[in-house]
MITOR-242682 format. One record per residue (C-alpha): residue number from 1; residue in three letters; x, y, z. Coordinates in pm, whole numbers. Each point is the difference from the previous one (the first is absolute). Layout:
BEGIN
+-----+-----+--------+--------+--------+
!   i !  aa !      x !      y !      z !
+-----+-----+--------+--------+--------+
! NUM ! ALA !      X !      Y !      Z !
...
+-----+-----+--------+--------+--------+
END
This chain:
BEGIN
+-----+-----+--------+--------+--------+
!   i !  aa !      x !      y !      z !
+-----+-----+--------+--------+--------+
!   1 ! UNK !  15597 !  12937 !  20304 !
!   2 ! UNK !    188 !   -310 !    141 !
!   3 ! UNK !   -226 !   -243 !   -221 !
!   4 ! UNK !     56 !    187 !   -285 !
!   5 ! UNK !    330 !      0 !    -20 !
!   6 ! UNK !     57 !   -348 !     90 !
!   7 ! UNK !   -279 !    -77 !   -277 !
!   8 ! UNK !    199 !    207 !   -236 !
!   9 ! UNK !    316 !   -144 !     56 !
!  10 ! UNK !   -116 !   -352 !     -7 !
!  11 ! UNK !   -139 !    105 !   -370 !
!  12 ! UNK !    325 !    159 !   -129 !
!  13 ! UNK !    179 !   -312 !    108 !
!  14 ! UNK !   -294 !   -222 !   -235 !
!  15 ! UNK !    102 !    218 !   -243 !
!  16 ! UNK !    322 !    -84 !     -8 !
!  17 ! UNK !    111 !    386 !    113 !
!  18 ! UNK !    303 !    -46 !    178 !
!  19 ! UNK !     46 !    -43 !    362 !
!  20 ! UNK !    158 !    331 !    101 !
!  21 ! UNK !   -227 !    221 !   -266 !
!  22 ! UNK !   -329 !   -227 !    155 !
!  23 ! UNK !     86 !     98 !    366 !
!  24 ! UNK !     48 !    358 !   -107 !
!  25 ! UNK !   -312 !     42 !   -218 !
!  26 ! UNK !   -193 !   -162 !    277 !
!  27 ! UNK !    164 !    249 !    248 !
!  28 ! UNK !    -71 !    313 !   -260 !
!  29 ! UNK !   -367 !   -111 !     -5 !
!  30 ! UNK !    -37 !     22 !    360 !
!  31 ! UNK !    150 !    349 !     72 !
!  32 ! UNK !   -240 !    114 !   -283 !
!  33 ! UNK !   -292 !   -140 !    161 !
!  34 ! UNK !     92 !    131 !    319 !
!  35 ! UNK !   -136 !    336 !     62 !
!  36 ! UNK !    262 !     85 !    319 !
!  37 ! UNK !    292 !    -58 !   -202 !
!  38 ! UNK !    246 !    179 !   -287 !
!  39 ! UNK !    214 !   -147 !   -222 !
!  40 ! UNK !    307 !    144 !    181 !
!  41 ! UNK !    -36 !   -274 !    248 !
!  42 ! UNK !     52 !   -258 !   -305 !
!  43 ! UNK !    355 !    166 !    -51 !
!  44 ! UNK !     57 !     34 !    375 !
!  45 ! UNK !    -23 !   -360 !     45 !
!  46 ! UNK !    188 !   -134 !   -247 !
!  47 ! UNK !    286 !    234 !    157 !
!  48 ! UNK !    -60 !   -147 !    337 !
!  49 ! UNK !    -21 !   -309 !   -151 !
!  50 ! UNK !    320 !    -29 !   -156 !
!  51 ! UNK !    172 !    225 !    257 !
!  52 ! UNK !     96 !   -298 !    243 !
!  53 ! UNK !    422 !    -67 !     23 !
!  54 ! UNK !    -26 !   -361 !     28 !
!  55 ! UNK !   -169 !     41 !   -348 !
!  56 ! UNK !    373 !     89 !   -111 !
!  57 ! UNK !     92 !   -392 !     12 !
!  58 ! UNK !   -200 !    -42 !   -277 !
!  59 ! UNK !    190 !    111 !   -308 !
!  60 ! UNK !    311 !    -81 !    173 !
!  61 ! UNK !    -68 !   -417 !     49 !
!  62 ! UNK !   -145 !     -5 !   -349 !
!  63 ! UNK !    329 !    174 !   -142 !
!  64 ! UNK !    177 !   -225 !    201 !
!  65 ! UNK !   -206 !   -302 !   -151 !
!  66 ! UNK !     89 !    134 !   -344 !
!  67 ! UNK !    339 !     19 !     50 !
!  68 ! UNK !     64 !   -361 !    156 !
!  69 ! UNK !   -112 !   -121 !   -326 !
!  70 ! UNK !    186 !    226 !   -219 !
!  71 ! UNK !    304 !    -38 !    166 !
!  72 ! UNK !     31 !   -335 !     29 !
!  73 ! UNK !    -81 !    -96 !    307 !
!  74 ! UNK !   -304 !   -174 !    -15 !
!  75 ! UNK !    242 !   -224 !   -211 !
!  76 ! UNK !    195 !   -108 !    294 !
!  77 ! UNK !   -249 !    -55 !    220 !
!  78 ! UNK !   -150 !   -287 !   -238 !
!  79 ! UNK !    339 !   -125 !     -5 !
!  80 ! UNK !     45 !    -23 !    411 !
!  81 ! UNK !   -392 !   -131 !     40 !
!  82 ! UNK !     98 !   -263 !   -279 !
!  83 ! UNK !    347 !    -88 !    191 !
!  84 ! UNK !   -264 !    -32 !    342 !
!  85 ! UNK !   -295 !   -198 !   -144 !
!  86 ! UNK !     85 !   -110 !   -355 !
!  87 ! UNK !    117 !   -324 !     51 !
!  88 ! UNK !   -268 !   -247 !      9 !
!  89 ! UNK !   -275 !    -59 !   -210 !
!  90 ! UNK !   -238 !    313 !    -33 !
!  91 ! UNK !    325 !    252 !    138 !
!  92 ! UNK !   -108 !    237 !   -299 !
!  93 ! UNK !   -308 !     55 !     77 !
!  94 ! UNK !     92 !      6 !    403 !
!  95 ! UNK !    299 !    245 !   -141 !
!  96 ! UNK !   -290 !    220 !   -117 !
!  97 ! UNK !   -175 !     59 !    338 !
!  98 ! UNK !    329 !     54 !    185 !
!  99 ! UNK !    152 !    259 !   -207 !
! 100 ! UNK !   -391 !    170 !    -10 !
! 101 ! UNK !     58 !     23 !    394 !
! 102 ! UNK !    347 !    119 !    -24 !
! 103 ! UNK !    -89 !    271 !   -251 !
! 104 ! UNK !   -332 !     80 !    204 !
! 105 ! UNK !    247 !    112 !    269 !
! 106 ! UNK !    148 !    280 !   -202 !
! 107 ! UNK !   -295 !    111 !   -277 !
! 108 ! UNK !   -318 !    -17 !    169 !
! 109 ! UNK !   -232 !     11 !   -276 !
! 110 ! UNK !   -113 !   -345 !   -151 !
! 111 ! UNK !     13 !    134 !   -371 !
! 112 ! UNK !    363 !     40 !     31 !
! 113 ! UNK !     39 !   -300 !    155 !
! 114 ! UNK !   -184 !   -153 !   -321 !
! 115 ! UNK !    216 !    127 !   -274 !
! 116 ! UNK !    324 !    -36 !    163 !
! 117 ! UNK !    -24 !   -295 !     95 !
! 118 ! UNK !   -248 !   -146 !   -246 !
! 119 ! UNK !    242 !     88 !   -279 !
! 120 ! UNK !    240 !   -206 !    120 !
! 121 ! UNK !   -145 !   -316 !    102 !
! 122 ! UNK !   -336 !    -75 !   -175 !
! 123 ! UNK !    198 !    -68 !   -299 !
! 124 ! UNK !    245 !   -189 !    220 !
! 125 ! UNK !   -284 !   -218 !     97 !
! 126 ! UNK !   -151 !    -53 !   -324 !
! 127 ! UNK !    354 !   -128 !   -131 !
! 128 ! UNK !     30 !   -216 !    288 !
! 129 ! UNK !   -316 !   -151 !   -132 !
! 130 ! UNK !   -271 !    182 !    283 !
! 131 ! UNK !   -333 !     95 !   -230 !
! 132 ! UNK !     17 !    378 !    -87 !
! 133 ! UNK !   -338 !     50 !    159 !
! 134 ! UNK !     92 !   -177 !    347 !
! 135 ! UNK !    346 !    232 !    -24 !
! 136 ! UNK !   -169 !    329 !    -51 !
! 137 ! UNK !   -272 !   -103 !    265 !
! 138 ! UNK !    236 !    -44 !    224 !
! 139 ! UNK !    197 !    283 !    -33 !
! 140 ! UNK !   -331 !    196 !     28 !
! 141 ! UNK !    -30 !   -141 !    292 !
! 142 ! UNK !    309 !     10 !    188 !
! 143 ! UNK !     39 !    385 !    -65 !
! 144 ! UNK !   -291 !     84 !    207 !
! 145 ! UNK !    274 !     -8 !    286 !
! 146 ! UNK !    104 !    294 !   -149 !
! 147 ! UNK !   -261 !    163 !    201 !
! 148 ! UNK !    -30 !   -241 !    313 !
! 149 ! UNK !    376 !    -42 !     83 !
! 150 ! UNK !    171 !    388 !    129 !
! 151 ! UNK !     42 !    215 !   -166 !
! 152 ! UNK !   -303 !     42 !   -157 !
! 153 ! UNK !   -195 !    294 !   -151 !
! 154 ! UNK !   -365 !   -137 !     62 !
! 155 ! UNK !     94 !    -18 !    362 !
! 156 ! UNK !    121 !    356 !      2 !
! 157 ! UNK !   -316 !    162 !    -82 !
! 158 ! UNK !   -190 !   -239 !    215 !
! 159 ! UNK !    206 !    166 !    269 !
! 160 ! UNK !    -43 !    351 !   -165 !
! 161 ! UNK !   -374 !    -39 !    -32 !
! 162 ! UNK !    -72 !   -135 !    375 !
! 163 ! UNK !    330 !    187 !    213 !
! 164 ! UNK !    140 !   -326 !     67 !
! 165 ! UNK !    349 !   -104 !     49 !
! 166 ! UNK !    208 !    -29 !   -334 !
! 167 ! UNK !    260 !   -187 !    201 !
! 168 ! UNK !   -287 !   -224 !    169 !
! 169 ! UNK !   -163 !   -111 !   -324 !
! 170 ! UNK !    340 !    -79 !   -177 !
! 171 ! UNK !    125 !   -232 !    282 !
! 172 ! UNK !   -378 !   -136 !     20 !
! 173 ! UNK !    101 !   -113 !   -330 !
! 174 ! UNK !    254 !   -226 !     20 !
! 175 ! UNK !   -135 !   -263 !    116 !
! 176 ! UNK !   -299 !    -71 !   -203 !
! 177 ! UNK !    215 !     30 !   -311 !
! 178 ! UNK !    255 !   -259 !     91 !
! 179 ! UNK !   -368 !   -148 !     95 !
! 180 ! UNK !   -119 !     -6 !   -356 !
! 181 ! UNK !    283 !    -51 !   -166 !
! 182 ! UNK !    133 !   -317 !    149 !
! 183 ! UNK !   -370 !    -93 !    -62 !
! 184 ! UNK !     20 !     78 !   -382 !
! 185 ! UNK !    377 !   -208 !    -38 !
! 186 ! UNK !   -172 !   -278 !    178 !
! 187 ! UNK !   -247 !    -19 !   -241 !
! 188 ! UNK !    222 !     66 !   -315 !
! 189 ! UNK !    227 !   -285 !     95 !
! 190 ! UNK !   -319 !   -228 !     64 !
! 191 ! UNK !    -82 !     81 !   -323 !
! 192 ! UNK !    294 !    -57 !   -180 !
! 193 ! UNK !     68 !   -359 !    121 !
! 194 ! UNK !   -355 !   -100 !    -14 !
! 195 ! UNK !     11 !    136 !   -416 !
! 196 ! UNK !    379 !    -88 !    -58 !
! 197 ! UNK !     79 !    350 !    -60 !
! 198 ! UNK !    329 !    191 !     89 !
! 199 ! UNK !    278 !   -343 !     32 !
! 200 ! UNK !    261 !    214 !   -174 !
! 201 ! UNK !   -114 !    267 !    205 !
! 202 ! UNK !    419 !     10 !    116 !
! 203 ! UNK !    158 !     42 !   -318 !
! 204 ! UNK !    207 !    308 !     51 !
! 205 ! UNK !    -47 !     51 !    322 !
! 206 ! UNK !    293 !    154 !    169 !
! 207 ! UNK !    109 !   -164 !    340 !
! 208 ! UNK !   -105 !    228 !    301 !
! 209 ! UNK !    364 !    186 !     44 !
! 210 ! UNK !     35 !     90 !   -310 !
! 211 ! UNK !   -352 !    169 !    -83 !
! 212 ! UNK !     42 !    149 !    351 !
! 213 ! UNK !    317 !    182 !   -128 !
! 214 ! UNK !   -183 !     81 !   -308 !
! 215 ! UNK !   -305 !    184 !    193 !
! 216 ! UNK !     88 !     60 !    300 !
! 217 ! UNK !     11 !    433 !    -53 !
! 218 ! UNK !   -346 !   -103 !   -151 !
! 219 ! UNK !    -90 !   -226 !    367 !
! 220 ! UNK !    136 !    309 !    208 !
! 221 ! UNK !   -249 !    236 !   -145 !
! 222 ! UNK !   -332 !   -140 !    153 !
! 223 ! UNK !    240 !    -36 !    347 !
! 224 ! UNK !     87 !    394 !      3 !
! 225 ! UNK !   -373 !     74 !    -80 !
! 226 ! UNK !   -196 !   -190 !    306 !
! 227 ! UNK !    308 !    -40 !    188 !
! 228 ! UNK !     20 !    384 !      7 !
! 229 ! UNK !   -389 !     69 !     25 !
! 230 ! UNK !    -34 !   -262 !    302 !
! 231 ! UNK !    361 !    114 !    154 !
! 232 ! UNK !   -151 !    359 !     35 !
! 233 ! UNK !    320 !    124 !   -231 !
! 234 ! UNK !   -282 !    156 !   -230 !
! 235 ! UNK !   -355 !     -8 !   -115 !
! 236 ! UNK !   -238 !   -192 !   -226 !
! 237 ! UNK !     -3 !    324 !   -221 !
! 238 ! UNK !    348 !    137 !     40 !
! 239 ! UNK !     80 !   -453 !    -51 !
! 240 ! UNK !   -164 !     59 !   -340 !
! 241 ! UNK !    266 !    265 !   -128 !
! 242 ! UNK !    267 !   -227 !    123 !
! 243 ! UNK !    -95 !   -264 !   -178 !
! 244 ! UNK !    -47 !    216 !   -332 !
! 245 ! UNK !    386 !    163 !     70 !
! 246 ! UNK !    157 !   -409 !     60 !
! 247 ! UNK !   -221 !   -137 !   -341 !
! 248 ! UNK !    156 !    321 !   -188 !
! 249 ! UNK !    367 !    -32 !    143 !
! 250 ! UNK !     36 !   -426 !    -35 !
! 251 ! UNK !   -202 !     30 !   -382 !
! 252 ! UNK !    225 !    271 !   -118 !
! 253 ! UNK !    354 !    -47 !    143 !
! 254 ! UNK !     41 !   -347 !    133 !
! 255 ! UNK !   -232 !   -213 !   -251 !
! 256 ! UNK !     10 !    273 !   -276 !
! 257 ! UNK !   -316 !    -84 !    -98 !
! 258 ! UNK !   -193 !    359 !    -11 !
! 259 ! UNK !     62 !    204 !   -275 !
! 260 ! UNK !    -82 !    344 !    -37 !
! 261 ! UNK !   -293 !   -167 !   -272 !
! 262 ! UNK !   -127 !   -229 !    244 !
! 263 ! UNK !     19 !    206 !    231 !
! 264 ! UNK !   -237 !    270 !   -177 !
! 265 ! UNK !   -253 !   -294 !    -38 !
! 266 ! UNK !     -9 !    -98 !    313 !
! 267 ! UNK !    -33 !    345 !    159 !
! 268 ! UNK !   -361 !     11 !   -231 !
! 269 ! UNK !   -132 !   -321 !    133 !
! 270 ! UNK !     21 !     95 !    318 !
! 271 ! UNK !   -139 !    342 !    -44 !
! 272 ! UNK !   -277 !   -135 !   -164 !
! 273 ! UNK !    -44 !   -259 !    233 !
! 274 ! UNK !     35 !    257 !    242 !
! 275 ! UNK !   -276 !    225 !   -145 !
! 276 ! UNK !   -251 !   -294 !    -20 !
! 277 ! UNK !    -18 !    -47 !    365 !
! 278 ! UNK !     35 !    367 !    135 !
! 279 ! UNK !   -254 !     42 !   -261 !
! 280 ! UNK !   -217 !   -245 !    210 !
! 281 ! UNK !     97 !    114 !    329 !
! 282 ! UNK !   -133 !    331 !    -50 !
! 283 ! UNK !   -316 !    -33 !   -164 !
! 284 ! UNK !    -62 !   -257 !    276 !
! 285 ! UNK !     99 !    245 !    253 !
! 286 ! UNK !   -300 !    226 !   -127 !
! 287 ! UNK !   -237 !   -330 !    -10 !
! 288 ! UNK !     63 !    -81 !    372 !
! 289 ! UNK !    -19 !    387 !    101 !
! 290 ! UNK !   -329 !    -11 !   -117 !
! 291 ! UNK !   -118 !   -324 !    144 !
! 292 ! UNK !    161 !    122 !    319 !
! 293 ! UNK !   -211 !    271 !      3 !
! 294 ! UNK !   -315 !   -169 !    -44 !
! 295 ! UNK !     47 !   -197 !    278 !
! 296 ! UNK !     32 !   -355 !   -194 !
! 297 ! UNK !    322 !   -160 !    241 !
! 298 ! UNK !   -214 !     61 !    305 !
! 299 ! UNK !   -338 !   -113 !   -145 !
! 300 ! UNK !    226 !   -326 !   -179 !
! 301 ! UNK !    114 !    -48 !    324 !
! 302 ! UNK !   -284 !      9 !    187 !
! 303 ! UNK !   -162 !   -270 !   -268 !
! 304 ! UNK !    305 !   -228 !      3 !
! 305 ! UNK !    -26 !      1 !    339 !
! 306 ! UNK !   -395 !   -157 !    -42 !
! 307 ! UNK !     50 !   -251 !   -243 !
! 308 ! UNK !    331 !   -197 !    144 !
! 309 ! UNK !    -28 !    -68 !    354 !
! 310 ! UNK !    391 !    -78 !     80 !
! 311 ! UNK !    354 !     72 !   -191 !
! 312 ! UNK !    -17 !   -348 !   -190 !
! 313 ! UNK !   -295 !     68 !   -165 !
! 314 ! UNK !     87 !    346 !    -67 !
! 315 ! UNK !    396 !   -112 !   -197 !
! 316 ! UNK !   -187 !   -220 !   -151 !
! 317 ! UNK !   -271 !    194 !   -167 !
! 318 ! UNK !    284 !    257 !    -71 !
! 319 ! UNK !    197 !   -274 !   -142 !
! 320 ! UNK !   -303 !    -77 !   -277 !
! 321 ! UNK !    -38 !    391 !    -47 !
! 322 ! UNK !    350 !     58 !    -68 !
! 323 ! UNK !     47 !   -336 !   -223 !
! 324 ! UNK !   -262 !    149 !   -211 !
! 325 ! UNK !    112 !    363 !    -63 !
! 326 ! UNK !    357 !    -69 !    -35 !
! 327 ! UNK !   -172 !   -184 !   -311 !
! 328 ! UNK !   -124 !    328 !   -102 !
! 329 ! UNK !    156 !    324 !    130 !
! 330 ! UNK !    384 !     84 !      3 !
! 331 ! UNK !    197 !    -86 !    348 !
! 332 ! UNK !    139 !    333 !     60 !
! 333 ! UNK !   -408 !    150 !    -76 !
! 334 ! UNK !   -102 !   -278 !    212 !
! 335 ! UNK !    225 !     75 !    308 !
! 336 ! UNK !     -4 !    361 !    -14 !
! 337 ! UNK !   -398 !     21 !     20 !
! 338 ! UNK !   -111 !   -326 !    206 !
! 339 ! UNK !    304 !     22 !    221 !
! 340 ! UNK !   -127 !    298 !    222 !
! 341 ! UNK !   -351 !   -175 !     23 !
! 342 ! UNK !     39 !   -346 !     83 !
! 343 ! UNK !    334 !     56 !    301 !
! 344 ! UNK !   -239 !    147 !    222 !
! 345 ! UNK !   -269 !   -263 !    -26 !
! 346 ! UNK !    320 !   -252 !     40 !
! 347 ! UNK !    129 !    133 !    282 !
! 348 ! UNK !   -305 !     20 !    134 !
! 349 ! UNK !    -32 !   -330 !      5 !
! 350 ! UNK !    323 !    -44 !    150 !
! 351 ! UNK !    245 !    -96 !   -297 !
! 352 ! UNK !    293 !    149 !      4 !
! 353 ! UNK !    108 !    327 !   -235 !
! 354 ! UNK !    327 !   -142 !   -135 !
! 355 ! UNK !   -158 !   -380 !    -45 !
! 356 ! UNK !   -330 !    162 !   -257 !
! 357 ! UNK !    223 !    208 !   -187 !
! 358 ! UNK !    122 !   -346 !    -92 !
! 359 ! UNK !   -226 !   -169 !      5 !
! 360 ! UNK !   -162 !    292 !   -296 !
! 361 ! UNK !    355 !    -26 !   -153 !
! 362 ! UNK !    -37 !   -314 !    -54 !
! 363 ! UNK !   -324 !    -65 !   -146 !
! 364 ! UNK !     18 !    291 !   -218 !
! 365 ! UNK !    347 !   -166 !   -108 !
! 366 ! UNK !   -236 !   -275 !   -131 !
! 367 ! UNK !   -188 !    238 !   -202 !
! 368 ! UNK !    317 !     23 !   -229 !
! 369 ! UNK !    -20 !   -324 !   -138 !
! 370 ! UNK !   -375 !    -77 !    -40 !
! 371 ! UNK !   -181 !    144 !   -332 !
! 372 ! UNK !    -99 !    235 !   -124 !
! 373 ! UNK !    183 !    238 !     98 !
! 374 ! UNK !    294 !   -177 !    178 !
! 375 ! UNK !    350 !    196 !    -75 !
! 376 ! UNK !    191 !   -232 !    120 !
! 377 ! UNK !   -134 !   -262 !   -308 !
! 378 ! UNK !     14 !    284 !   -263 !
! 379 ! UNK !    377 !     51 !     64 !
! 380 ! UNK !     62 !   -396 !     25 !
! 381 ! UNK !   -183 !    -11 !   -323 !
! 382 ! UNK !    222 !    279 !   -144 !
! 383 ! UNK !    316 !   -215 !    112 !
! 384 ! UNK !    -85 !   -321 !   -141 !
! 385 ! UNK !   -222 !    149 !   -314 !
! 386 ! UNK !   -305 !   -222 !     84 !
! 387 ! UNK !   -379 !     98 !     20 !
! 388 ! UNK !   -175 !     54 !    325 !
! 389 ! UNK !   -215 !   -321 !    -35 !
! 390 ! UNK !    265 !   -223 !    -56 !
! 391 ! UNK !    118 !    118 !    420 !
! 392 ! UNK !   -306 !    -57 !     93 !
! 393 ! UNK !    -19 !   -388 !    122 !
! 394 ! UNK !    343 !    -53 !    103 !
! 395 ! UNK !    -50 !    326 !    223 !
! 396 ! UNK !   -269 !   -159 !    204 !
! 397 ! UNK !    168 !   -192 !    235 !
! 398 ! UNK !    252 !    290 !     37 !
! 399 ! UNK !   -301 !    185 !    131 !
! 400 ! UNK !   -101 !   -311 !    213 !
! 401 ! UNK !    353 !      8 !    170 !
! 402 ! UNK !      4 !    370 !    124 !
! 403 ! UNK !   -367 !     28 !     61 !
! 404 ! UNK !    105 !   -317 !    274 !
! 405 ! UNK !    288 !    251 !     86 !
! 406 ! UNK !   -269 !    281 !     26 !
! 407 ! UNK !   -170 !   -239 !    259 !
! 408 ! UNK !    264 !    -23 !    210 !
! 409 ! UNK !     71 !    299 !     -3 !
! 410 ! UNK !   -287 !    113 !    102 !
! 411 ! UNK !   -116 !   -246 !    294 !
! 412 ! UNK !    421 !    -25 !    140 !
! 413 ! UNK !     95 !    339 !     64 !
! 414 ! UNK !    304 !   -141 !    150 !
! 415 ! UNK !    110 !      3 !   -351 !
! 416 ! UNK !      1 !    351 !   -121 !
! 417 ! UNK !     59 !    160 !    364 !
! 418 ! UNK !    286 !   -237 !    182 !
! 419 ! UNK !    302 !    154 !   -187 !
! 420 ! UNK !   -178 !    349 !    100 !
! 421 ! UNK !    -33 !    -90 !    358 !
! 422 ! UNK !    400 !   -104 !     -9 !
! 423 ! UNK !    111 !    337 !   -122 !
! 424 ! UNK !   -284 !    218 !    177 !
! 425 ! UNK !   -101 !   -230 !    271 !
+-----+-----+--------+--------+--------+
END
């Protein structure tokens, strides 16, 4: 039954079926084939699997996303990161990565990230002279801190899916995003001075006061979110509804930006958005029932266990496997159904719960940005109105510079646990 539906799956996604609609089909197949089971256990598990209350954070961080950008927000954080890093050659495109990690702090998904931010400063670059296809790489590329830097959504149903810590894999996060992206505005400005790109990059540029006044309700937004989630004044999930209540209040009476129009529109995306991955969630939840019940973690386990003789051997042949199917399969899919198998195995071989949801984080983060099915590049491409290929080649040594990340990631777990072992010793 397990083979079948994995085989099934695997077909649907050839065929271009998408991800959510594969994972169920597959899952359909193999309750029909199985002669013990009735199709009430197909609805009972999608109940279970949606019925989790750290599931609530979802809609509520990509609301909250929505709003930054429709308020106006997102607007004043360009203008702070700009004040910070703006002022030397290749500041744009440093500008780009710091307001990404500034907005990650807030949104939590990586497609928000990408539009609100992206629509603001790829065609800053490109004015400033920065090739359109190096801009919308990059932007691609810095948003995937949407999901590595806390809040994130990706993280939540890591947590969901394996009864970890919410509050363990957030903090876990911290460091390896200011991790990657110091790494990525290290590279940028590299690039810019060794291809004479970005020496106007100050023009405009308000000095650090003033853009502070300018942003600074926009600044104290990502401070009440992890300030209150790490102070213990609320959670991650009840942090999500605060966050959506602060966008709605600054956007609508302070910057008197959200409209009652606007407001409709961006109350759709995020339902939609919304939809997409509960959508997911619960056909995985049906998927990883079944696999459960054949037995496959245990017998995975068991194998793993064969083939890689220590921990290092074992991150890294995850590292491959994950590199590959983030290529292929959706991150929330992804998390949801390899999550539950591959802790176990991990722990087993003494890695740390809070340091592999990371370390899955962020390789499935990578997955956004590499074709074919990277959303991350479709909404960059969206943003600066340019075909996929033409992403393609500057994108590579994006890749290059988080996979090195990834590495370190991996192998120093100092990294992703030492702000963890401050505030939970």
């Amino acid at each position: 039954m397990s083979q079948l539906m994995v085989v099934s799956m695997l077909v649907f996604f050839a065929l271009s079926v998408p991800v959510a609609v594969s994972i169920g089909l597959g899952s359909m197949l193999g309750v029909g084939f199985d002669g013990h089971l009735t199709w009430l256990v197909v609805a009972q598990q999608i109940y279970a699997s949606l019925d989790k209350y750290p599931l609530v954070a979802v809609p509520f961080f990509i609301l909250a996303g929505n709003l930054m950008e429709a308020g106006g927000i997102s607007e004043r954080m360009v203008a702070f990161a700009k004040s910070v890093v703006g002022g030397f050659q290749g500041g744009l495109a440093c500008t780009c990565v710091l307001t990404c990690m500034i907005f990650a702090a807030v949104a939590g998904s990586s497609v928000a990230t990408t539009f609100a931010v992206g629509a603001i400063l790829i065609p800053a670059m490109v004015k400033h002279g920065y090739p359109k296809p190096f801009a919308a790489s990059l932007q691609a590329s810095a948003a995937e801190l949407g999901v590595i830097i806390p809040p994130s959504i990706p993280m939540i149903l890591f947590a969901v899916a394996t009864d970890t810590s919410v509050g363990e894999l957030f903090i876990a996060g911290i460091g390896p995003g200011i991790l990657i992206g110091l790494a990525l505005m290290l590279y940028v400005w590299l690039y810019a001075r060794k291809n004479g790109y970005g020496k106007h990059d100050g023009d405009g540029r308000l000095a650090l006061w003033p853009a502070f006044k300018q942003a600074w309700l926009a600044l104290l937004m990502p401070g009440i979110i992890l300030g209150g989630i790490y102070g213990g004044i609320f959670t991650p999930t009840e942090a999500s509804a605060v966050a959506v209540v602060y966008a709605l209040v600054v956007g609508i009476f302070i910057y008197r930006r959200i409209t009652f129009a606007n407001l409709s529109k961006t109350l759709h995306r995020s339902v939609v958005s919304t939809a997409v991955i509960m959508f997911v969630i619960a056909n995985a939840g049906v998927f990883g029932f079944l696999l459960n019940r054949a037995g496959i973690p245990a017998a995975l386990g068991e194998w793993l266990g064969h083939i890689f003789s220590n921990k290092y051997t074992f991150l890294l042949g995850v590292n491959a496997a994950l590199f590959v199917i983030g290529m292929f399969i959706e991150t929330s899919a992804s998390i949801v159904v390899l999550a539950p198998l591959l802790l176990p195995v991990a722990v087993h071989f003494g890695v740390e719960p809070a340091h592999f949801g990371i370390i899955m984080v962020v390789n499935l983060a990578l997955g956004m940005v590499t074709p074919p099915f990277g959303v991350n590049l479709f909404a960059a491409c969206a943003v600066a109105n340019l075909p996929i290929e033409r992403l393609i080649r500057p994108l590579l040594p994006f890749v290059g510079v988080v996979v090195a990340c990834l590495l370190l990631i991996t192998y120093v777990p100092e990294i992703s646990l030492f702000f963890k072992v401050l505030v939970y010793g």
